[in-house]
N, C-alpha and C positions, 0 to 999 in steps of 0.2 A: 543645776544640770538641765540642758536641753531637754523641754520635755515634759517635767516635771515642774509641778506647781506644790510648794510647801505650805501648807495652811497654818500661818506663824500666828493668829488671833490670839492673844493671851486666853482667854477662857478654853480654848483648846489645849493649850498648852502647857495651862493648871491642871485641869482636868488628866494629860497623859500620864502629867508627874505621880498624879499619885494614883493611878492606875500601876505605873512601875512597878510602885515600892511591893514589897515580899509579903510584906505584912495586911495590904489592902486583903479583906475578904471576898471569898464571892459576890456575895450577896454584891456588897458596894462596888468591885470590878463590874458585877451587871450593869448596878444601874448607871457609872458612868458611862459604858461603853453604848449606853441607848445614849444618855446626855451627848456625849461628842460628836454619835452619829450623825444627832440631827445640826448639830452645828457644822460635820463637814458636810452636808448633805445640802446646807445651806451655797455654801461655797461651791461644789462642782456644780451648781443648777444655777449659776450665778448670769449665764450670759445666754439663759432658753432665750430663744425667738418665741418672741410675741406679734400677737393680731389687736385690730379693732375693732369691741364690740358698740353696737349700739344696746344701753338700758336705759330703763327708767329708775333712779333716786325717790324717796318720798317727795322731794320737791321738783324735778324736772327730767328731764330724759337729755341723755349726756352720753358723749363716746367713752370707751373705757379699757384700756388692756386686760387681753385675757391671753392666756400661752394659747402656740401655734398648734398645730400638728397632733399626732397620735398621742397619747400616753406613755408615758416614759415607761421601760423597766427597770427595775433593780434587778439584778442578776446575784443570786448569793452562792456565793463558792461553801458547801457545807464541809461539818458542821458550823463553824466559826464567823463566818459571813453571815449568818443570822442572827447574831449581834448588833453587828453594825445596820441590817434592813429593819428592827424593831424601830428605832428615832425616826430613819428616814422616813417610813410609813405612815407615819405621824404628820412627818412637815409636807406629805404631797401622798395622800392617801387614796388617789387617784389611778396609783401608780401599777402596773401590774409586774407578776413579779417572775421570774424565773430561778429553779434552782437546780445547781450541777452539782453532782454529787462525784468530786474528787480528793482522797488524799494523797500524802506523802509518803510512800513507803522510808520507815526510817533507815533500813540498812542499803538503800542504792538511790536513795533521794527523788525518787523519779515519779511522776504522777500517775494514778491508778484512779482509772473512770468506772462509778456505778452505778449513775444516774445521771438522769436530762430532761429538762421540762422545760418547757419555755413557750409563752405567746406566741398568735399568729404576727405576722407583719411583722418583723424584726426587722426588715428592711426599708422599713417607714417609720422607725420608733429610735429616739436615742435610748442607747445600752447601757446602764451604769452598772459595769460588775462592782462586788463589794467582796472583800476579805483582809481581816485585821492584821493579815502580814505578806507584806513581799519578802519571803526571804532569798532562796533559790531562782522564782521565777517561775521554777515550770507546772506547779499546779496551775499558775493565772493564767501561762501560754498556752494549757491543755482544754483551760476552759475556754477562752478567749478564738480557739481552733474550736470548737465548740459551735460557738456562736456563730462563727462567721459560716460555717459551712450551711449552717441555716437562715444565713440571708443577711445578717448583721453587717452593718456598714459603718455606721455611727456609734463610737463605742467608746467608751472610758473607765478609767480602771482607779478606783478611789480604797485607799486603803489608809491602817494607824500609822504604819511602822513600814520603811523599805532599806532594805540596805544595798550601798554600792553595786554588788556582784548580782544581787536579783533585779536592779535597775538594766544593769546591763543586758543582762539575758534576755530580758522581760524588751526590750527598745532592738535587739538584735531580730525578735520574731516579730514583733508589733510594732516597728518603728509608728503606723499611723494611730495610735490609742494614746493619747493623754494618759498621766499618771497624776493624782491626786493624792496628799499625803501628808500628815501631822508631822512628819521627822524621818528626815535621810539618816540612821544611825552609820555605827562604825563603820562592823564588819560582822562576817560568818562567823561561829567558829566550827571546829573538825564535825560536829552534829550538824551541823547546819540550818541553828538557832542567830536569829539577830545578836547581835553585842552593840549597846547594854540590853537594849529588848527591856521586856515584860514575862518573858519566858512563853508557854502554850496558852495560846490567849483561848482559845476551846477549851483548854484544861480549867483554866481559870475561871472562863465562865460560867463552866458547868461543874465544876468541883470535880472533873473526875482525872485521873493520871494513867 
């Protein structure tokens, strides 16, 4: 799909597998979903712009890439998006971080905002929202309106799991936001949970239902 960049790495895509299964525990759903983070975390920061610096080596003084510009953000859609910012924090610890505090109402699907934190300069910083499901679409579009009303220009949306119908949505209000993502699954179903999915990946990681 237009758009969308599938992060097909076999070690991602072990790792989702058994994230899936019913039987995986918390405990082990945690620690992969830091494991994967930082492997797609790898991947959406694949093409930062970089400078050159000038150092010195124990033996000489040599030019050297270092990244361009402000500090990245990670952007986490809670609770569940803070999952996925544990790894990445790790591989670019640099990074500052923002968090929006939006869910899903389950009986009208529709996003419900109760919090908003976020850096200065967002308009000089690239945005990496994070949350471990596209389903629907509009928690990411809620937040993603979020962001942009505070300056946000540069933005992408990196998640585990997206399906068709949240794709859509999701490319219908943000056509300019990249999507990032381990696996375009089937479909909805009448809840409006991925198929096949992982089921509540918050629930999952947090043990709670």
């Amino acid at each position: 799909m237009d758009g969308v960049t599938v992060i097909d790495h076999p070690l991602v895509q072990h790792k989702l597998t058994i994230m899936r299964k019913k039987e995986t525990s918390t405990a082990g759903f945690r620690r992969l979903l830091k494991e994967i983070s930082t492997l797609l975390c790898y991947e959406v920061t694949r093409d930062l712009e970089l400078t050159i610096e000038r150092i010195e080596t124990p033996l000489t003084e040599t030019d050297s890439p270092v990244l361009e510009g402000k500090k990245l953000v990670f952007a986490s859609i809670l609770r569940a998006g803070n999952g996925l910012l544990e790894g990445m924090l790790e591989l670019v610890p640099s990074a500052r971080v923002s968090h929006i505090g939006v869910y899903r109402d389950h009986e009208t699907l529709q996003p419900v905002e109760y919090y908003f934190k976020a850096p200065e300069s967002l308009n000089e910083r690239l945005v990496i929202v994070v949350d471990p499901m596209l389903a629907t679409g509009n928690s990411s579009i809620a937040a993603i309106d979020k962001l942009k009303e505070r300056g946000a220009k540069n933005i992408r949306f990196l998640c585990l799991l997206a399906a068709p119908e949240g794709i859509r949505n999701f490319q219908a209000s943000h056509p300019d936001v990249p999507i990032f993502t381990a696996s375009i699954d089937s479909h909805l179903n009448e809840k409006g949970y991925i198929v096949p999915g992982l089921g509540d990946a918050g629930d999952r990681m947090y043990g709670t239902k």
